[in-house]
N, CA and C atoms as a LAMMPS dump frame, in Angstrom:
ITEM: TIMESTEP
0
ITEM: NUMBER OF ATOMS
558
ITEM: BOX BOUNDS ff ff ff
-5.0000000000000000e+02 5.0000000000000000e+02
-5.0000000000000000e+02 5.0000000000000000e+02
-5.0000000000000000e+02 5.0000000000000000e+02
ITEM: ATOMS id mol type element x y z
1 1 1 N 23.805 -19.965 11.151
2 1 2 C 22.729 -20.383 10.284
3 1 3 C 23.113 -20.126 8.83
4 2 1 N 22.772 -20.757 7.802
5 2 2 C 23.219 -21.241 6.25
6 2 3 C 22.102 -19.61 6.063
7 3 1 N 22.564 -19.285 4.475
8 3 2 C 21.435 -18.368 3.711
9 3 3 C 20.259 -19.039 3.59
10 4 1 N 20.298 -20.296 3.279
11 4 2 C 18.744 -20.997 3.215
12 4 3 C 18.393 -21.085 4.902
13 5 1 N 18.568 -21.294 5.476
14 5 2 C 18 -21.105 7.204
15 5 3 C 17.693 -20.182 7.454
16 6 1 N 18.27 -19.174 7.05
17 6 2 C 17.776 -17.812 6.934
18 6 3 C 16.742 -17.404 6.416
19 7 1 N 17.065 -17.402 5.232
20 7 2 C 15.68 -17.134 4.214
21 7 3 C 14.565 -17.798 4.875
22 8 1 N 14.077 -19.119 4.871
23 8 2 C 13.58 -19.648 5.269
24 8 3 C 12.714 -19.352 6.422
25 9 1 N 13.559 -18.747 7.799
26 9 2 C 13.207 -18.067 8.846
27 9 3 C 12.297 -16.995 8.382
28 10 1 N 12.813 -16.393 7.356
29 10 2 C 12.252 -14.87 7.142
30 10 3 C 10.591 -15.498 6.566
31 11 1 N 10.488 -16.428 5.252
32 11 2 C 9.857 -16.783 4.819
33 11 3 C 8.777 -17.219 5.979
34 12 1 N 8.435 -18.19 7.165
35 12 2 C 8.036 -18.273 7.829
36 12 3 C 7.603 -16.933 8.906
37 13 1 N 8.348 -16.283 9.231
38 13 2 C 7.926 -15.345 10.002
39 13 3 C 7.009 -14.012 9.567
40 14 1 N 7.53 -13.97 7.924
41 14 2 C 7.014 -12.886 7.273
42 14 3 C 6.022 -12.793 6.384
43 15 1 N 5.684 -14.166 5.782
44 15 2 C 4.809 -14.33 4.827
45 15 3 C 3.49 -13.355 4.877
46 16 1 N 2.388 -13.479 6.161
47 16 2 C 1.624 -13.159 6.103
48 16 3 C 1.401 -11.719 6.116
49 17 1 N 2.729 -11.073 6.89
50 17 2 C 2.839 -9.53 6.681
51 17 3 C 2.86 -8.919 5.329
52 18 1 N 3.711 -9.72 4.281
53 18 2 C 3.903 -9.19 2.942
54 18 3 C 2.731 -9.764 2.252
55 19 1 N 1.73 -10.54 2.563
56 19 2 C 0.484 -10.833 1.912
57 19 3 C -0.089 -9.608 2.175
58 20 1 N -0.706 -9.368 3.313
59 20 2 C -1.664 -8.401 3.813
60 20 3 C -1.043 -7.27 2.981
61 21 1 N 0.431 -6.885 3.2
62 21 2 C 0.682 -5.109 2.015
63 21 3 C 0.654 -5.575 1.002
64 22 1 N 0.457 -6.686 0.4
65 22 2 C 0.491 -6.455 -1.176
66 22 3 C -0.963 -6.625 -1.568
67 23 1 N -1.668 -7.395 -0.572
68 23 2 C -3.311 -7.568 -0.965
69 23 3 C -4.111 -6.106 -0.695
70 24 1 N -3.098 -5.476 0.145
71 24 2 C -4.169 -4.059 0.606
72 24 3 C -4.001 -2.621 -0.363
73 25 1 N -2.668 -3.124 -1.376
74 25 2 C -2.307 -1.911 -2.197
75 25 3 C -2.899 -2.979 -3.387
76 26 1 N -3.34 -3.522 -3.828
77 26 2 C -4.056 -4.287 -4.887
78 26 3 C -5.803 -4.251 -4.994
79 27 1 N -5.891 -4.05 -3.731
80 27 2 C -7.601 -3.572 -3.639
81 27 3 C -8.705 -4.333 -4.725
82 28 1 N -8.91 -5.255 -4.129
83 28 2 C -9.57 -6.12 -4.771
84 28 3 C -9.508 -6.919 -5.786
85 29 1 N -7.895 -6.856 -6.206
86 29 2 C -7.704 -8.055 -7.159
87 29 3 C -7.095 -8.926 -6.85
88 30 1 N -7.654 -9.864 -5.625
89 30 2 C -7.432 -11.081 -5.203
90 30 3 C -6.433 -12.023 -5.635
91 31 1 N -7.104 -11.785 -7.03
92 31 2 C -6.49 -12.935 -8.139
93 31 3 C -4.839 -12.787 -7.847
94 32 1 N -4.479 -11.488 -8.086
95 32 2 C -3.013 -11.175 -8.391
96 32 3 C -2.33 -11.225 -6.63
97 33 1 N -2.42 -11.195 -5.73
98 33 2 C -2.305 -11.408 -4.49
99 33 3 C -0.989 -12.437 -4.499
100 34 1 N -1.565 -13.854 -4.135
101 34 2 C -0.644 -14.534 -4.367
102 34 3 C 0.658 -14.863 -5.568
103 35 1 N -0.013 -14.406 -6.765
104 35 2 C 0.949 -14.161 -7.611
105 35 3 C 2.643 -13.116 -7.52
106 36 1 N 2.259 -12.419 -6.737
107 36 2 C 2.902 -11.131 -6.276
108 36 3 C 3.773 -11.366 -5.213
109 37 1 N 3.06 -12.538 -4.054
110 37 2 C 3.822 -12.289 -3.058
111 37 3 C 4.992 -13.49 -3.422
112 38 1 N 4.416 -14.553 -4.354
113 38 2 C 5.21 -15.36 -5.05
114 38 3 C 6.512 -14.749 -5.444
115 39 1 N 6.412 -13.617 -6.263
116 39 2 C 7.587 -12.897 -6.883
117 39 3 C 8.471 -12.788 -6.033
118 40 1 N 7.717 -11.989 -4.675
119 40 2 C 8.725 -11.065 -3.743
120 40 3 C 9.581 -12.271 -3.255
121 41 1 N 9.02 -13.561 -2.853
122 41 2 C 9.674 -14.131 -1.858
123 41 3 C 10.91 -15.104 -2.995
124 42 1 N 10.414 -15.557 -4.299
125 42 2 C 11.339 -15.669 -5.355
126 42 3 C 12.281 -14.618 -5.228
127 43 1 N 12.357 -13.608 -5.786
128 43 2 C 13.492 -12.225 -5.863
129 43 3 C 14.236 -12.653 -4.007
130 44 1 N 13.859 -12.793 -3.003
131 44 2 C 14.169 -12.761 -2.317
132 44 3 C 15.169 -14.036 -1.633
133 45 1 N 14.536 -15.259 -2.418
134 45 2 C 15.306 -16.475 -2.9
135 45 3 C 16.625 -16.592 -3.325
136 46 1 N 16.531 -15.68 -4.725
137 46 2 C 17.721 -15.421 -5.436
138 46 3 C 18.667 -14.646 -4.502
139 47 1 N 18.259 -13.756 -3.806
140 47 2 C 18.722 -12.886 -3.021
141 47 3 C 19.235 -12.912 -1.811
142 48 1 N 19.189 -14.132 -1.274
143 48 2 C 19.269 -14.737 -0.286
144 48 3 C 20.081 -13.956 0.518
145 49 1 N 21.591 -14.287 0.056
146 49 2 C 23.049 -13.797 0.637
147 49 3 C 22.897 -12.016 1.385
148 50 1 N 21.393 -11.59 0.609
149 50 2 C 21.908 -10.182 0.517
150 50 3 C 20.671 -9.571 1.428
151 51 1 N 19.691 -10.878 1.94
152 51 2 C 18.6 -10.331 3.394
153 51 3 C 19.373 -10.204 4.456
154 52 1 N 19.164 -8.694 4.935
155 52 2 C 19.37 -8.065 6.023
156 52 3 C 19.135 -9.132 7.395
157 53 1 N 19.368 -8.337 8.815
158 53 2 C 19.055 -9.05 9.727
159 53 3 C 17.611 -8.968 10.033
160 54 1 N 17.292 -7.803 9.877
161 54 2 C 15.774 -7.06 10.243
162 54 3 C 14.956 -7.325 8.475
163 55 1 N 14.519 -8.555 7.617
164 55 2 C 14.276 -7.92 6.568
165 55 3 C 12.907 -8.017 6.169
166 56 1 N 11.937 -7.524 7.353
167 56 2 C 11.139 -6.887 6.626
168 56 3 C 10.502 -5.606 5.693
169 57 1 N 11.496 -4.885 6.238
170 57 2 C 11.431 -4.023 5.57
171 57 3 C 12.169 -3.615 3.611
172 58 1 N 12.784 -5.176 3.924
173 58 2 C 13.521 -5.131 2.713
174 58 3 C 12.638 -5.858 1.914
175 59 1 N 11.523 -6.365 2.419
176 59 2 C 11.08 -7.737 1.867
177 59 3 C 9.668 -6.529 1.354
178 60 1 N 9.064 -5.623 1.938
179 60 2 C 8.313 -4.787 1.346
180 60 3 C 8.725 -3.936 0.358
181 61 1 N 10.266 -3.555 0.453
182 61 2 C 10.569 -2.163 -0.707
183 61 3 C 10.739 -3.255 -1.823
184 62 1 N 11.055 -4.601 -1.728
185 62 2 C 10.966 -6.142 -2.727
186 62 3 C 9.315 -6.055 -3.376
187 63 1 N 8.48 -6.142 -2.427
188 63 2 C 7.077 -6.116 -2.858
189 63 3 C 6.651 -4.787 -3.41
190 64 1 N 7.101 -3.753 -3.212
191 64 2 C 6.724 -2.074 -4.018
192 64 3 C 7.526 -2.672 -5.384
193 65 1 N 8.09 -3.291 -5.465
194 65 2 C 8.945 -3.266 -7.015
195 65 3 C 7.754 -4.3 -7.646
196 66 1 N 7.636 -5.61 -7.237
197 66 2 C 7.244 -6.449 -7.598
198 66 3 C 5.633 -6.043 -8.172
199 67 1 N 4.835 -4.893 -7.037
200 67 2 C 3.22 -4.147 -7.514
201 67 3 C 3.419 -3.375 -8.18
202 68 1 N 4.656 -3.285 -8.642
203 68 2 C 4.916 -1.986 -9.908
204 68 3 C 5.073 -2.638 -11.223
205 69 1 N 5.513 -3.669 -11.183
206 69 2 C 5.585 -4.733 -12.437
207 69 3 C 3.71 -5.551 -12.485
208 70 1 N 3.328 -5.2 -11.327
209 70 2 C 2.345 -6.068 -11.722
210 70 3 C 0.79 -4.774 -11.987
211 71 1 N 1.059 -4.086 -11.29
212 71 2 C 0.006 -2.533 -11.896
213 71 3 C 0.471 -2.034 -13.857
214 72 1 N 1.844 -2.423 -13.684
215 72 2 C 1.915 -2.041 -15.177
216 72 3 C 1.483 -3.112 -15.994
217 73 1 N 1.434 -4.241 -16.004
218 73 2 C 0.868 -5.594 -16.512
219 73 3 C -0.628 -5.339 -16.696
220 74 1 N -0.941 -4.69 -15.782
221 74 2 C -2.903 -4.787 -15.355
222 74 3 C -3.19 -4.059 -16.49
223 75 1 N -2.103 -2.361 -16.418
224 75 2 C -2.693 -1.673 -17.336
225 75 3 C -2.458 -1.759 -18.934
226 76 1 N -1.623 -2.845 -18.879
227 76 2 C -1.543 -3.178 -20.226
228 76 3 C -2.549 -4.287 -20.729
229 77 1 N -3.03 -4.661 -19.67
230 77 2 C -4.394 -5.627 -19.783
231 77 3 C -5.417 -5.053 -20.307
232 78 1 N -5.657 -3.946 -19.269
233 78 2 C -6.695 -3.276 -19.709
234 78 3 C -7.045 -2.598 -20.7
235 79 1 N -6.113 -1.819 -21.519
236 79 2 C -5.713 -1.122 -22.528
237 79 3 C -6.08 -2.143 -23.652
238 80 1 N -5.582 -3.372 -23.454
239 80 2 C -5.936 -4.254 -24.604
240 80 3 C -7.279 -4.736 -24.72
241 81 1 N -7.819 -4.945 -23.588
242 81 2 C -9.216 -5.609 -23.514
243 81 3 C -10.022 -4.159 -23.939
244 82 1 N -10.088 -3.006 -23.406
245 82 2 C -10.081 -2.113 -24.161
246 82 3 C -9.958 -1.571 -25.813
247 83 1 N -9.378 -1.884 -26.288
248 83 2 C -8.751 -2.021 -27.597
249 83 3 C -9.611 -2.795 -28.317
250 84 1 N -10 -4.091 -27.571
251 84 2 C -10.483 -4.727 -27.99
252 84 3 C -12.468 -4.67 -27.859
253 85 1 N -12.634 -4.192 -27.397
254 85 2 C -14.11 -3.274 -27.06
255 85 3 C -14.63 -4.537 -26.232
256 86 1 N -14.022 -5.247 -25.425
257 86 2 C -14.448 -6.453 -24.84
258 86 3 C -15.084 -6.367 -23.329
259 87 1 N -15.183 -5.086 -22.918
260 87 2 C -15.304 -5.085 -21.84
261 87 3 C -16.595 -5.105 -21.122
262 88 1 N -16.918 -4.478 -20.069
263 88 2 C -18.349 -5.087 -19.549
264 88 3 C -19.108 -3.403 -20.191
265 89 1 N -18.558 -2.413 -20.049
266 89 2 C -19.299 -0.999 -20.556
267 89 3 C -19.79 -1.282 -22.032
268 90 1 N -18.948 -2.116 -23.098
269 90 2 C -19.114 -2.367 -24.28
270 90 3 C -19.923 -3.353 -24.494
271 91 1 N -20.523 -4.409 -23.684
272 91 2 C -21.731 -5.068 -23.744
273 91 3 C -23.391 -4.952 -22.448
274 92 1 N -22.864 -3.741 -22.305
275 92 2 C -23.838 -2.371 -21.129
276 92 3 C -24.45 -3.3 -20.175
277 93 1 N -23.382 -4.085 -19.521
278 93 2 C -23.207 -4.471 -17.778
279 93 3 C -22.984 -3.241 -17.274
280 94 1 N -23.625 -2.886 -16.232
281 94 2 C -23.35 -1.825 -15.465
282 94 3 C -23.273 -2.299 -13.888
283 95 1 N -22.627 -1.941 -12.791
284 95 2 C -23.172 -2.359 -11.75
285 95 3 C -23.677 -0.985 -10.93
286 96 1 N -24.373 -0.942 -10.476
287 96 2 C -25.345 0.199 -9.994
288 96 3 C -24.866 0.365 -7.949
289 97 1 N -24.545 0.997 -7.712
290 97 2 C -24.456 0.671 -5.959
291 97 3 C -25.287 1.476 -5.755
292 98 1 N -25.599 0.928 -4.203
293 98 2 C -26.983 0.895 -3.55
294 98 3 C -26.216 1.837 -2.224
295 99 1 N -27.195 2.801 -2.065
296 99 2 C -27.123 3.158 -0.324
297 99 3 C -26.57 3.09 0.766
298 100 1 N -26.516 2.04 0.924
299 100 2 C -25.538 0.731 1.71
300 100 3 C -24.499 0.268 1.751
301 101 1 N -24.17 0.711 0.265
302 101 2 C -22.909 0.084 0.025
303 101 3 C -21.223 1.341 0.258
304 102 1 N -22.252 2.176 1.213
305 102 2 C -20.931 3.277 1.347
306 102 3 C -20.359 2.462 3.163
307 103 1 N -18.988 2.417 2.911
308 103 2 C -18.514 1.536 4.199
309 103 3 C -18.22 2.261 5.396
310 104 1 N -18.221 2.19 6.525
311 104 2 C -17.702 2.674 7.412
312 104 3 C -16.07 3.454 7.223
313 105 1 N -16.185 4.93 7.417
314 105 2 C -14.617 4.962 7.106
315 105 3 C -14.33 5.178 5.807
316 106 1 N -15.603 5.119 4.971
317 106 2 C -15.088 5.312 3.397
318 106 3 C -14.252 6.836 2.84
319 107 1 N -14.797 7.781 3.653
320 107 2 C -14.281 9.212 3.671
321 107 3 C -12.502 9.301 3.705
322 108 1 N -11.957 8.393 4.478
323 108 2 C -10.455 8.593 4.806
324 108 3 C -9.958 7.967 3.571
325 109 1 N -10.317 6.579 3.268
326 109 2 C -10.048 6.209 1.776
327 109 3 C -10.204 7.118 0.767
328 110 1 N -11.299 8.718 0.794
329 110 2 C -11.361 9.04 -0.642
330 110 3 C -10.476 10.09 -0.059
331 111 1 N -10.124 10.468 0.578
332 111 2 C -9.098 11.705 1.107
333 111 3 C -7.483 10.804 1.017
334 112 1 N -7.303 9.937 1.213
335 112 2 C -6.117 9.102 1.017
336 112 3 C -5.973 8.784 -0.567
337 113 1 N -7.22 8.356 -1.267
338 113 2 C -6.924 8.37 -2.821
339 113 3 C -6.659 9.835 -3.568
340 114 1 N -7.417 10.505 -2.677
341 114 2 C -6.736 11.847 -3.385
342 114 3 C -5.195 12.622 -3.298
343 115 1 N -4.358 11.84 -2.762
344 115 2 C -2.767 11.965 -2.68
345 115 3 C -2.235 11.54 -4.092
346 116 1 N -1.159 11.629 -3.936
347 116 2 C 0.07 10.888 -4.877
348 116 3 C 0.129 9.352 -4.337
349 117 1 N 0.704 8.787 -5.274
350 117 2 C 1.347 7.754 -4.971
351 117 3 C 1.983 7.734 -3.775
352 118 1 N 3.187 8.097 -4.166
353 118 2 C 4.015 8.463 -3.066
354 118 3 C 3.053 8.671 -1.647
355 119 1 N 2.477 9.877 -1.495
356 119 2 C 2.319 10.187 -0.436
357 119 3 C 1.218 8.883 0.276
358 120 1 N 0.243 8.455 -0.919
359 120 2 C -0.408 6.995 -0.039
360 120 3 C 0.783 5.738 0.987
361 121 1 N 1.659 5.82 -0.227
362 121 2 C 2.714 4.652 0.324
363 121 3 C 3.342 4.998 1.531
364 122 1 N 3.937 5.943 2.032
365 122 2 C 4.543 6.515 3.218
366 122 3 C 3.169 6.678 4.406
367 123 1 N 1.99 6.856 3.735
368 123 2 C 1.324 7.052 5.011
369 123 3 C 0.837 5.345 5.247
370 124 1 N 0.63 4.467 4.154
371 124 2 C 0.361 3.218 4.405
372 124 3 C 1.38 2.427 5.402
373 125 1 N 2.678 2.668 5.198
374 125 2 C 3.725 2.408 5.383
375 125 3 C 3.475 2.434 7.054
376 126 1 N 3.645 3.828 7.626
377 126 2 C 3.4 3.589 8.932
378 126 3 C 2.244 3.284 9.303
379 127 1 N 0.911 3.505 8.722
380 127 2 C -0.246 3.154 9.728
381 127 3 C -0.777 1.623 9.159
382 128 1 N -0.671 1.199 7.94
383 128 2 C -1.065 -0.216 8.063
384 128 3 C -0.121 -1.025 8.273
385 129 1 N 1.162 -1.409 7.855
386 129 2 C 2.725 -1.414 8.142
387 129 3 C 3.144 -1.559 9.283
388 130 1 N 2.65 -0.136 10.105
389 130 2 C 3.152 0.135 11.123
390 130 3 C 4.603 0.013 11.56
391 131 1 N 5.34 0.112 10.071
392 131 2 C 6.678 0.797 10.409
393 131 3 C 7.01 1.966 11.227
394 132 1 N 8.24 1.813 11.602
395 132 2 C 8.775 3.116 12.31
396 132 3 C 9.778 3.526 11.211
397 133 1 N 10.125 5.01 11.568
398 133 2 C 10.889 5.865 10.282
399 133 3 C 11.983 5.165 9.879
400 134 1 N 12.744 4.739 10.751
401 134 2 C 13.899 3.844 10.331
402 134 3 C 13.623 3.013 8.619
403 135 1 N 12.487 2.002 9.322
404 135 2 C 12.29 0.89 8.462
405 135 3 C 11.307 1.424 7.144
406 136 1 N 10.607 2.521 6.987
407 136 2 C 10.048 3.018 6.232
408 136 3 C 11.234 3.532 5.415
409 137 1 N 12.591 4.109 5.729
410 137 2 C 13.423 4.403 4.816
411 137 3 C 14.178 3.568 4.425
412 138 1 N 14.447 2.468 4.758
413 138 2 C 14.86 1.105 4.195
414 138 3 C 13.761 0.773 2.963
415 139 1 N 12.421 0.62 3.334
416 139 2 C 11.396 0.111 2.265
417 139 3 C 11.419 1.201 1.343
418 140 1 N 11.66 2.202 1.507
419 140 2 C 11.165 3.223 0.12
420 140 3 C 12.85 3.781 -0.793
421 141 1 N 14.276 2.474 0.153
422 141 2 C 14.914 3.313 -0.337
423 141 3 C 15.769 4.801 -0.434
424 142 1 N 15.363 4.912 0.845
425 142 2 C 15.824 6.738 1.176
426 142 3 C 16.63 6.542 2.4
427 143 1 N 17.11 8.072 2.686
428 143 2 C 17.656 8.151 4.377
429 143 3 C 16.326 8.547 5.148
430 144 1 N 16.931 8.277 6.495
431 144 2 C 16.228 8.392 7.479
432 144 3 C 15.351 9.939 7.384
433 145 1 N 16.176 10.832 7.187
434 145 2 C 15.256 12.043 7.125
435 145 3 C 14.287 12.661 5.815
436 146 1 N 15.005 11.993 4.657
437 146 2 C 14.024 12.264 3.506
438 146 3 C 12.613 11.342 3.978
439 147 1 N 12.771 10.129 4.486
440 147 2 C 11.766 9.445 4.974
441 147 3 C 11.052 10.196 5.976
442 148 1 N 11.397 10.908 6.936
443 148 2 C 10.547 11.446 7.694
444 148 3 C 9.84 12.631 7.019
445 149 1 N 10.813 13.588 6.367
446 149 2 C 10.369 14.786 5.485
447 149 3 C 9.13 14.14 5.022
448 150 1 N 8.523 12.911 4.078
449 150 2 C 8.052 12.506 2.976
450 150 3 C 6.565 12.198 3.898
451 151 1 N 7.149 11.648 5.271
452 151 2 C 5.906 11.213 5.62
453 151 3 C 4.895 13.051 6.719
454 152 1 N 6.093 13.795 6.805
455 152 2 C 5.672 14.861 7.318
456 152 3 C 4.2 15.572 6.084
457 153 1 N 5.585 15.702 4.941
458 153 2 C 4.205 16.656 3.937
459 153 3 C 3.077 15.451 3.466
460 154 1 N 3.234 14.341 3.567
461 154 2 C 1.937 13.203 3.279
462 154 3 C 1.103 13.698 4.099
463 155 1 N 1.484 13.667 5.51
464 155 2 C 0.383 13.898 6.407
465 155 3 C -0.341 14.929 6.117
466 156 1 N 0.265 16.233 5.966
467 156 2 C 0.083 17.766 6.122
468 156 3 C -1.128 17.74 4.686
469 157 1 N -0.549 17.217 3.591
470 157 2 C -1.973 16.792 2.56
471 157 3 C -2.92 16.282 2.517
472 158 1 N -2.599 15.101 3.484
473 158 2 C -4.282 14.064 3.803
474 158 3 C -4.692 15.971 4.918
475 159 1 N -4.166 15.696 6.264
476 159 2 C -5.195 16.442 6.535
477 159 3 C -6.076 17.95 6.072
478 160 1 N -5.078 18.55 4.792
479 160 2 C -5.773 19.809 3.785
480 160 3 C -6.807 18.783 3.342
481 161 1 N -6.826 17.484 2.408
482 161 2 C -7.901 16.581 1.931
483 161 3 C -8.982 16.52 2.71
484 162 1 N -8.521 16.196 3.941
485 162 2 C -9.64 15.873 5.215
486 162 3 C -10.463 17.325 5.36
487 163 1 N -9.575 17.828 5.598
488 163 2 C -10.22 19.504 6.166
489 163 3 C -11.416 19.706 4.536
490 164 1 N -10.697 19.088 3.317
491 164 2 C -11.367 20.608 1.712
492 164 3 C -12.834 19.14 2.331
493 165 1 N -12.648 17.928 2.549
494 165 2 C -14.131 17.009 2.407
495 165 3 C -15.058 17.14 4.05
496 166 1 N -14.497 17.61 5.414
497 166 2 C -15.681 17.719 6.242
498 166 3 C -16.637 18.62 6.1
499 167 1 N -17.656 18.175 6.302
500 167 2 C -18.737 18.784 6.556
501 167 3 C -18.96 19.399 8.014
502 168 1 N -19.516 20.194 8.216
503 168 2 C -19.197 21.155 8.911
504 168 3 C -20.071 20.131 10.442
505 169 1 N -19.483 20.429 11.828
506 169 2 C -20.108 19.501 12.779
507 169 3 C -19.769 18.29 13.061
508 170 1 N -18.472 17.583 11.752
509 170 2 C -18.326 16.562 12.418
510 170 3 C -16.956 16.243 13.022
511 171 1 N -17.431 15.533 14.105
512 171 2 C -16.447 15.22 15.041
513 171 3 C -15.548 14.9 14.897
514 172 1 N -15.753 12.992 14.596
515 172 2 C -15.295 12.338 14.295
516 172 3 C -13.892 12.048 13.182
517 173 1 N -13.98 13.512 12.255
518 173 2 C -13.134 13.659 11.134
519 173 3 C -11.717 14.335 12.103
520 174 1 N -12.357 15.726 13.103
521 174 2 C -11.357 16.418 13.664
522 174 3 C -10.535 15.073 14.692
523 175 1 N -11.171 14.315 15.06
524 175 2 C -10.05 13.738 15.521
525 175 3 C -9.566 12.882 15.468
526 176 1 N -9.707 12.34 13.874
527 176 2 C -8.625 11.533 13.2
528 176 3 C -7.381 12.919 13.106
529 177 1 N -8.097 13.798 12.219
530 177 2 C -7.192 14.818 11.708
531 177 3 C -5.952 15.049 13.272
532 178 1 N -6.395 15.183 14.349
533 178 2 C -5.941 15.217 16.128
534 178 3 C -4.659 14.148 15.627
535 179 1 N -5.041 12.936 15.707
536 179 2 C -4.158 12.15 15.903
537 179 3 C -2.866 11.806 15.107
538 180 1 N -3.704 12.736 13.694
539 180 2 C -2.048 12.926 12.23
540 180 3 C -1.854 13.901 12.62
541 181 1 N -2.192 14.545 12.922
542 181 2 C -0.796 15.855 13.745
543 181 3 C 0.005 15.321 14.56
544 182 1 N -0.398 14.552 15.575
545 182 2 C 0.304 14.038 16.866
546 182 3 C 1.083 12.8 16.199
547 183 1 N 0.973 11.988 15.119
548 183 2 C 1.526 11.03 15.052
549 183 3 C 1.094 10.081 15.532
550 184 1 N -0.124 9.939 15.785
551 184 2 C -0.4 8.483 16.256
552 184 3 C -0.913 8.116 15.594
553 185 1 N -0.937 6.922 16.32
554 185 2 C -2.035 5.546 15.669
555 185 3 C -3.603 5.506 16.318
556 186 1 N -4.125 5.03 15.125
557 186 2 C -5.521 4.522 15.652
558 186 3 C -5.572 2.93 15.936
């Protein structure tokens, strides 16, 4: 098979995987979604000669570069619109949430935002990803065991996070916390 048959293959088989990680570390800015995954699969174009056999995982540590060019863009957006006193606080839009609007599951998100970078990406990595260590150290760039090291102390922090936010009685928290000890999946 030619580099373009290749690529191509990958492009077809992979698209929707590298949508979903770049739309789920973007969190609600839709807009930039397709813009992004545009990049990766461009860079990956150019790059053709140099996709692996297995490259999804190359095609995500492609997309961590590509949300790093595009988070620094945002915040230079913002900074300016800022700057510029244009924003919705500076003409006192507020949006107010309601009761309701706390989601199922919202608790693991604020115990997961309370990490590093780093440590979100390695735990995203295997549980939305659902990489195995191998391919998680291909995407981040590392060997096999700094990759495991990285995703060991990630874990060991979400669950101190988990443990400093339950409230005392609930279940449901101890055995998520059960299953990041053990390594599994939900």
């Amino acid at each position: 098979m030619s580099n373009d048959e290749i690529f191509a293959a990958a492009y077809r088989e992979h698209y929707w995987a590298v949508s979903r990680y770049v739309a789920r570390r973007l969190d609600g800015r839709a807009g930039e979604v397709e813009e992004v995954v545009a990049e990766v699969f461009t860079v990956a174009w150019r790059r053709r000669d140099d996709l692996p056999s297995s490259p999804l995982p190359w095609l995500y540590g492609v997309a961590r570069n590509c949300l790093a060019n595009a988070v620094r863009g945002h915040g230079r957006r913002r900074r300016l619109v800022d700057r510029l006193g244009n924003d919705d606080t500076a003409h006192g839009r507020h949006i107010a949430e309601g009761p309701e609007t706390e989601t199922p599951g919202a608790w693991v998100h604020e115990a997961l935002a309370r990490l590093s970078a780093a440590d979100q990406e390695v735990l995203r990595l295997t549980a939305w990803e659902e990489l195995g260590i191998d391919e998680v150290a291909i995407t981040l760039g590392c060997g096999k065991r700094a990759a495991a090291m990285r995703l060991h102390r990630a874990r060991r922090r979400l669950r101190a996070e988990i443990d400093g936010m339950r409230p005392s009685g609930t279940a449901d928290m101890a055995d998520t916390g059960h299953s990041l000890r053990e390594g599994g999946r939900r």
